[in-house]
C-alpha positions in Angstrom: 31.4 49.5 -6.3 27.5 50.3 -7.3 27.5 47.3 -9.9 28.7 45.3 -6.6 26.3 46.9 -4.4 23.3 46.7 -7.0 23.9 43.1 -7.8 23.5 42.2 -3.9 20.8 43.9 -3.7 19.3 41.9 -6.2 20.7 38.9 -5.0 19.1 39.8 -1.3 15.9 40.2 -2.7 15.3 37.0 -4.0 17.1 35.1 -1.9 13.7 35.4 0.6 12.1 33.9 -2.4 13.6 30.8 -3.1 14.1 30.0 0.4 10.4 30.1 1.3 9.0 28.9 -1.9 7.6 25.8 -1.6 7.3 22.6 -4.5 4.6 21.4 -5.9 4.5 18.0 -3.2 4.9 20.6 -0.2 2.4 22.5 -0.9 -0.6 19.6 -1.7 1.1 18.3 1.6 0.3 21.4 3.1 -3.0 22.3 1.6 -4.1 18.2 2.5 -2.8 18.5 6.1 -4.4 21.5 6.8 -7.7 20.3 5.6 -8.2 16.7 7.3 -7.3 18.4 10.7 -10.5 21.0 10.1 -12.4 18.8 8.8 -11.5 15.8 11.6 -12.0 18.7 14.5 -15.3 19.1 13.2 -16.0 15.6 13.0 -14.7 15.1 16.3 -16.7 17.1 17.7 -20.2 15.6 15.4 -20.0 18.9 12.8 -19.0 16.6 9.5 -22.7 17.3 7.1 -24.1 19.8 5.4 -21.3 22.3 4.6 -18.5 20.6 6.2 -19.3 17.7 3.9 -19.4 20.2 0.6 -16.0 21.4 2.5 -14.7 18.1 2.4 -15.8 17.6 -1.6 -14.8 21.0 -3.2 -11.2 20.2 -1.3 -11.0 16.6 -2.5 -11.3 18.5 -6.2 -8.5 20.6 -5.4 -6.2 18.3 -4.3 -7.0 16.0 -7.3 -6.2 18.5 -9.9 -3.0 19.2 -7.9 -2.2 15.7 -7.9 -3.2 15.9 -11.6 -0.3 18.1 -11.9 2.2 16.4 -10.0 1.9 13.2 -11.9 1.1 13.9 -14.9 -0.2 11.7 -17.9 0.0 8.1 -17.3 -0.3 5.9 -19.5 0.4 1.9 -18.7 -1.0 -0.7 -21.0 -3.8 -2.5 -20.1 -5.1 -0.1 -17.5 -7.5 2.7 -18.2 -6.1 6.0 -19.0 -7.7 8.2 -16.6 -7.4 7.8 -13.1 -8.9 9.0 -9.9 -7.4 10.9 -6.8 -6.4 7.8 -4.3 -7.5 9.6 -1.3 -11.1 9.1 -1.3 -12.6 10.7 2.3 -11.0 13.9 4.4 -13.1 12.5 7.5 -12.0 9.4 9.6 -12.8 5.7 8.1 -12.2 3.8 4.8 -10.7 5.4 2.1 -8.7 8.0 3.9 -5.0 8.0 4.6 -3.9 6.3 1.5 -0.9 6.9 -0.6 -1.1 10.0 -2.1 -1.5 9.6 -5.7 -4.0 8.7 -8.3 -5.5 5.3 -9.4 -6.3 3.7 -12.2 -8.6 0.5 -12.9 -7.6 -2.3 -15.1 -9.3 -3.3 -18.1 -10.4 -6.8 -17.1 -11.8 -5.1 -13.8 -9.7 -6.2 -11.3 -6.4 -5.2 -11.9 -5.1 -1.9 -10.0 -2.3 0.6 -10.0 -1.7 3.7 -7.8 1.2 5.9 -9.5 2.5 8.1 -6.9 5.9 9.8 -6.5 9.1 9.0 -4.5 9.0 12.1 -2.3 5.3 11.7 -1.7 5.9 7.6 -0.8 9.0 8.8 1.5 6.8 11.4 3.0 3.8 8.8 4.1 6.4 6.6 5.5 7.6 9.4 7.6 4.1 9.9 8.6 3.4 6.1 9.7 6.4 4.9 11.3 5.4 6.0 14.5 2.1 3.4 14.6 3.8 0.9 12.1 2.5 -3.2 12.6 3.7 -3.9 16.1 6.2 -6.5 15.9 8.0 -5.8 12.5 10.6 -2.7 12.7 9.4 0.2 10.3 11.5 0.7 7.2 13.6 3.6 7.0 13.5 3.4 3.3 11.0 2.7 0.4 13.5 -0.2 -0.2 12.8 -1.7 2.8 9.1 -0.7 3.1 8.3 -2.5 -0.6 9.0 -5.2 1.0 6.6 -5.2 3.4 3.3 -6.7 3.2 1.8 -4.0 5.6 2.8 -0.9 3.4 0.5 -2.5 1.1 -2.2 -2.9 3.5 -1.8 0.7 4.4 -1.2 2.3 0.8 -3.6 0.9 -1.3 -5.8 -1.5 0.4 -7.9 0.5 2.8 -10.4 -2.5 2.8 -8.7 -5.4 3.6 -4.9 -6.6 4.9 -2.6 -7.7 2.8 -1.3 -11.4 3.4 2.1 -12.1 1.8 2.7 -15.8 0.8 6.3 -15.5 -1.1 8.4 -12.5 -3.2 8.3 -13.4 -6.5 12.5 -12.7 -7.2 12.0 -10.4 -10.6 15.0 -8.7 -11.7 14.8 -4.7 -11.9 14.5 -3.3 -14.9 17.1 -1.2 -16.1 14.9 1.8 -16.6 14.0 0.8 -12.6 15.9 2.2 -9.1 13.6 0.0 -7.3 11.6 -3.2 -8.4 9.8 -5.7 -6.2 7.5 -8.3 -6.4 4.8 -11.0 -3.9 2.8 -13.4 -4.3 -0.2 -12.4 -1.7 -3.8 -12.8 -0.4 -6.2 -9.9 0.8 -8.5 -10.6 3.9 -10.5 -8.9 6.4 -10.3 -12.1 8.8 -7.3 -14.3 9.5 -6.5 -15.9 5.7 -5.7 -19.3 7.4 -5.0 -21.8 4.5 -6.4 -20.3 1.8 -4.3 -20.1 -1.3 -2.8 -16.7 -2.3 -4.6 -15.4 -5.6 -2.5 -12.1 -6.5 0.9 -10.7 -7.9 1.2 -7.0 -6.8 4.3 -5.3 -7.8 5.9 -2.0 -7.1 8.6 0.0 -9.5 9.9 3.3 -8.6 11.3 4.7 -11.9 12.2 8.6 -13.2 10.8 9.6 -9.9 7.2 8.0 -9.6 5.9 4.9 -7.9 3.9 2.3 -9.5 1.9 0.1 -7.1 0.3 -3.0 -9.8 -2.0 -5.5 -8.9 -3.6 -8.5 -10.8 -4.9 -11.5 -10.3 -2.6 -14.4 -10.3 -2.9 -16.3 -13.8 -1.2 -19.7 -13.2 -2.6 -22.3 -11.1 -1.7 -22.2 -7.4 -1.4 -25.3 -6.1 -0.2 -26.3 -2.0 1.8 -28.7 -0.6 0.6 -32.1 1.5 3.1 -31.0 4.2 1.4 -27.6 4.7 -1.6 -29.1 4.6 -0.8 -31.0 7.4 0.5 -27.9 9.0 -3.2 -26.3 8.6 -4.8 -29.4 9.6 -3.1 -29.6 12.9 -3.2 -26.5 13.7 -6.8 -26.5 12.9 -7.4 -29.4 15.5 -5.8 -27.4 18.7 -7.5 -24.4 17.6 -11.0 -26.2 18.0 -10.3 -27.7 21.2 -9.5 -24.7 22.4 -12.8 -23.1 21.1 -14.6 -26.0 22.3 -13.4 -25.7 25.8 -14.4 -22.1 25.2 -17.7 -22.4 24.6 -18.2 -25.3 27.2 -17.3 -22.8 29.5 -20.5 -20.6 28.4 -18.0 -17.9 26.8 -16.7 -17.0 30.3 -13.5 -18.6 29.8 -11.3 -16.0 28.2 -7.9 -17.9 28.2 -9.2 -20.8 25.9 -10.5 -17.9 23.5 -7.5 -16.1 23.3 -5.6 -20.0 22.7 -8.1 -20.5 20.3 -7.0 -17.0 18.2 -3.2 -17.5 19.3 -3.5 -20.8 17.3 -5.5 -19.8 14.5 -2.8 -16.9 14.0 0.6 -19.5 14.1 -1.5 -21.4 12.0 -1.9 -19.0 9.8 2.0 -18.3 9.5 3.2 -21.5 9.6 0.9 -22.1 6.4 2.3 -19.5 4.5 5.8 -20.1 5.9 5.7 -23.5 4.7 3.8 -22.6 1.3 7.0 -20.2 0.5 9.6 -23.0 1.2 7.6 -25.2 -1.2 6.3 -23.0 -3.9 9.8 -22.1 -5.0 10.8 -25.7 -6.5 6.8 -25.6 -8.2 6.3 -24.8 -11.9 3.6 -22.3 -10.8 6.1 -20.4 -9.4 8.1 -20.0 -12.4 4.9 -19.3 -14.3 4.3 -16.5 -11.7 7.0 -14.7 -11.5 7.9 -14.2 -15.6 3.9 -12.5 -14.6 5.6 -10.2 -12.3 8.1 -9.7 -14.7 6.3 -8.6 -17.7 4.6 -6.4 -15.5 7.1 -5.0 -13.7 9.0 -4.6 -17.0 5.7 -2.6 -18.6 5.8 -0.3 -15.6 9.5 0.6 -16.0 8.9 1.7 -19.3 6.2 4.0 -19.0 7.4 7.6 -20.0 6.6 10.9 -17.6 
């Protein structure tokens, strides 16, 4: 009866323990949530210098290091070994509210790649889904949120949107539980019909994330047909914008035809630029590039 009694006791007394004990991913969550809101109240209210600012930089270390620790080494050929928190401001504006991870530079300069973890890509989902791109249904997995153009746009590309021309249909490696691929454009302004210039490919493997991105080595060609597209498109939109500015600027209908056409353009350009890409060599070319990539990512050891 007292070796009974005795070993509930001890199981009551840690029981408080492991219930309450937090991981490694709560707790930067935590510790990060915690933080911005401070630091954003005093920023709302025209507080963010001096020590708020030193604030802001000795909590940026800490995270870091915890991230540090949650990721652990990384080492991907052809990208530099050491890499920097992702999140690079605690205030409002560029830079903030990025996937949580850490990022590495390429070694030609212009390749990219964010390694982050499952839980921590699930739990900034979570976090956006309520102001996801109006229009497009927010994913309710990573599946589905890989292949979206504006998880991109929103995870590592704090700069500029990301503009997807066509998925680039790479197999997953076996190593892999997901693997995706696009062939995509970044832009501040409306891409209209430029060319896409940039494979970016995502692998979720042994519980982390890769997020790569390189430029596009084969030669991207388009199709007369969506040229055309453009060029028509093009035509309406500056009749509208002519109209527009005949009007002395007061006519707000014709501007917002103009943009309305400059947008379809935009997507019927890429819609059509998919359709014909697939039967081009350059997309052959540009997917065994996602491949290889994708394929290096899978086998990178935690």
């Amino acid at each position: 009866m007292m070796a009974k009694t005795a070993s509930l006791a001890l199981l009551l007394a840690f029981t408080p323990l492991a219930a309450t004990a937090a991981t490694p991913e709560e707790a930067y969550i935590s510790l990060r949530d915690r933080s911005t809101a401070k630091l954003r109240k005093l920023e709302a209210a025209g507080k963010a210098a001096g020590a708020a600012e030193a604030e802001e930089q000795k909590t940026l270390k800490e995270l870091g290091e915890k991230m540090e620790a949650i990721i652990g080494p990384v080492s991907v050929p052809g990208f530099q070994k050491l890499g920097k928190y992702s999140i690079e401001t605690l205030f409002d504006g560029v830079g903030a509210d990025q996937l949580d991870g850490l990022a590495f530079s390429g070694n030609d300069d212009k390749s990219q790649l964010t390694v982050s973890t499952q839980g921590l890509a699930e739990a900034f989902l979570r976090a956006h889904r309520k102001n996801w791109l109006k229009g497009e249904k927010p994913p309710q997995s990573l599946g589905e949120a890989l292949a979206s153009p504006y998880f991109y746009t929103l995870a590592v590309s704090p700069d500029a949107g990301v503009e997807k021309y066509a998925d680039l249909p790479i197999a997953k490696p076996a190593a892999a539980t997901l693997a995706t691929a696009l062939l995509d454009l970044r832009s501040q302004d409306d891409a209209g019909g430029t060319l896409p210039d940039e494979i970016i490919v995502a692998v979720a493997s042994e519980g982390r994330l890769y997020i790569a991105s390189t430029p596009a080595k084969a030669k991207i060609e388009s199709a007369p047909a969506c040229e055309k597209i453009w060029s028509e498109h093009q035509a309406k939109a500056k009749k509208a914008m002519d109209s527009y500015s005949a009007s002395g600027l007061a006519d707000e209908k014709d501007f917002e035809k103009y943009s309305k056409l400059q947008e379809e353009g935009s997507s019927a350009f890429r819609h059509c630029f998919a359709e014909h890409a697939k039967s081009e060599k350059f997309f052959a070319a540009l997917t065994q590039e996602a491949q290889a990539l994708a394929d290096k990512l899978a086998a990178t050891k935690r």
